[in-house]
C-alpha positions in Angstrom: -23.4 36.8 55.6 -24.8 38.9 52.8 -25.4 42.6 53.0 -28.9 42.3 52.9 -29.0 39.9 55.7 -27.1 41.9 57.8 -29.1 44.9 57.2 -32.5 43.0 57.6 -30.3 42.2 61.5 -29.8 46.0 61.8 -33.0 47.1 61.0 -34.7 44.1 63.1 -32.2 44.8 66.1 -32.8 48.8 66.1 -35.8 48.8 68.0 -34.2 47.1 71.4 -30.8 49.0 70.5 -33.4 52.3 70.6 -34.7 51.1 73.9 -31.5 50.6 75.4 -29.7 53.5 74.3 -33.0 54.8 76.1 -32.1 53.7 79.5 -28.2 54.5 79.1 -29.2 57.8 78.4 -31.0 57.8 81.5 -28.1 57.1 84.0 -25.8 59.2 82.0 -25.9 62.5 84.0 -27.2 64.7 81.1 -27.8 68.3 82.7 -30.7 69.6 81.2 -31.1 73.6 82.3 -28.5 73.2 84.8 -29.7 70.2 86.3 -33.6 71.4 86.8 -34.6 69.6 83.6 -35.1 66.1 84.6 -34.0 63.9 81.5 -37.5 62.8 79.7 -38.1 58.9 80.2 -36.9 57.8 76.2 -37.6 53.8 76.7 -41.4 55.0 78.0 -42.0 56.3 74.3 -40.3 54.1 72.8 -42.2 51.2 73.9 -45.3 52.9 73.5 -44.5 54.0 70.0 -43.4 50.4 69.1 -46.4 48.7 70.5 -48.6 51.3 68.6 -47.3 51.3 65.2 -45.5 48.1 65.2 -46.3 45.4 67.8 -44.1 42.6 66.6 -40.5 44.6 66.4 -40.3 44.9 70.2 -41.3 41.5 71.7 -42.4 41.2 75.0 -39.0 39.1 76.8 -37.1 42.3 75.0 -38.5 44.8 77.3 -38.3 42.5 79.8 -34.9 41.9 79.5 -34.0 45.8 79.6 -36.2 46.8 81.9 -34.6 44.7 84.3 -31.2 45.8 82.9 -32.5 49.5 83.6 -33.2 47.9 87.3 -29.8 47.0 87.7 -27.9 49.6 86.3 -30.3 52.3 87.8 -30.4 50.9 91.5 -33.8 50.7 91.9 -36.2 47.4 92.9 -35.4 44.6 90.6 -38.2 44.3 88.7 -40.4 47.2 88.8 -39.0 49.0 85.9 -39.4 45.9 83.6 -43.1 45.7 85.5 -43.6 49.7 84.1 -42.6 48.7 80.8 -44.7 45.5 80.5 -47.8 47.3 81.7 -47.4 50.0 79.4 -47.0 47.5 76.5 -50.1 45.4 77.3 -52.4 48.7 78.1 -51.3 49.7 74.4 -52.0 46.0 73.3 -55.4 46.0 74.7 -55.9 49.5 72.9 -54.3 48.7 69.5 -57.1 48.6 67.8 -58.8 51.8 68.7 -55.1 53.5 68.6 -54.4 52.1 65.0 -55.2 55.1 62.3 -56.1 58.2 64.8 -54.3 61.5 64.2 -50.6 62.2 66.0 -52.8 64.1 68.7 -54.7 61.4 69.9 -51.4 59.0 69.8 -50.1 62.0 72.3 -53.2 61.8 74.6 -52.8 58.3 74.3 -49.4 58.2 75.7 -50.2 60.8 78.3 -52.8 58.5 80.2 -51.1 55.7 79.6 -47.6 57.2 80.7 -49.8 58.4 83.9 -51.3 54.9 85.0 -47.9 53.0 84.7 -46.2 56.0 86.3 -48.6 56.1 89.2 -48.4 52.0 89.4 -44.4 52.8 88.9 -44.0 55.2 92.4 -47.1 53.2 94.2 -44.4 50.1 93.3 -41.6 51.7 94.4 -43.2 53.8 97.5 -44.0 50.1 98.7 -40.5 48.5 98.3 -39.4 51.6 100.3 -41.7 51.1 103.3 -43.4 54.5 103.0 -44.7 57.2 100.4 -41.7 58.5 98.4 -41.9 61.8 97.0 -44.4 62.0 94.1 -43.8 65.4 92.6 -40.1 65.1 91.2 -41.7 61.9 89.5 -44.2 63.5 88.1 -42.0 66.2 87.0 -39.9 63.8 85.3 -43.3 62.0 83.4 -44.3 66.0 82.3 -41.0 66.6 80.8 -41.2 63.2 79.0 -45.5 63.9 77.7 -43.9 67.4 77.0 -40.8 65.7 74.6 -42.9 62.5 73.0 -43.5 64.8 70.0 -39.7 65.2 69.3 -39.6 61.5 69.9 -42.1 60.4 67.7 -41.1 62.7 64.9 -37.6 61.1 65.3 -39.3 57.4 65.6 -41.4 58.4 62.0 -38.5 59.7 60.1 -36.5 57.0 61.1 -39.2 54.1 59.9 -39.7 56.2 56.5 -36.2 56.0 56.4 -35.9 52.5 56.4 -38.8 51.6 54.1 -37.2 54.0 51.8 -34.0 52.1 51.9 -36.1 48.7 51.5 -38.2 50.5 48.2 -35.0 51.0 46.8 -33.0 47.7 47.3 -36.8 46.0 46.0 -36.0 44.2 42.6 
């Protein structure tokens, strides 16, 4: 195996490394102001940003695949998570073309409704696996923190794209 070839496996891998690093991050008990904080939901803008900006690098039986692995490793339904992230994928899908050129800020509103709908289909989901309404706010505390962070996360998901077209601009013949 070539250098090249393994880099083109790095840089094709990174996105489903990203969204798995995502969901370890989230059952790694990161104490945010003492515990307060919820941590933000990382995979959530992740798959959003990747089905925005670049559909094919984060294939549908992908998010699958960790969303069930978040199921399993976070205790929840078996399922529903890898339902969350699916939705979420296919709202953006159906929106892609609208989406595709508008300013960061409407990428953020973007992400906010979206993030809503498959966060209220996410607790509805759940709420009926339980047999009764589970509490909605802490939730929806936890989907705020994560609108309020998705501008740190797509900064870091930009710099990290220009970084690696750089890298392929320089290694062009």
């Amino acid at each position: 195996m070539t250098m090249h070839q393994l880099r083109q496996g790095v840089r094709a891998a990174a996105p489903a490394v990203a969204m798995l690093l995502g969901v370890l991050i989230l059952v790694v008990p990161v104490r945010l102001g003492q515990g307060f904080i919820p941590t933000p939901l990382f995979p959530l803008a992740i798959v959003f940003l990747y089905a925005v900006y670049d559909q094919e690098a984060l294939p549908a039986p992908v998010v699958f695949a960790i969303g069930i692995f978040h199921d399993l490793i976070y205790g929840g339904g078996v399922g529903v998570w890898a339902a969350t992230y699916l939705a979420l994928q296919y709202l953006v899908f159906t929106q892609s073309e609208y989406l595709q050129g508008r300013v960061r800020h409407v990428i953020w509103l973007a992400f906010a409704v979206a993030a809503t709908m498959v966060g209220l289909l996410f607790w509805a989901t759940e709420s009926l696996l339980a047999g009764g309404w589970l509490p909605f706010w802490p939730l929806a505390f936890q989907w705020g923190v994560t609108m309020a962070v998705y501008p740190f996360i797509a900064t870091a998901f930009f710099w990290l794209r220009s970084r690696a077209a750089m890298d392929v601009e320089r290694r062009a013949p």
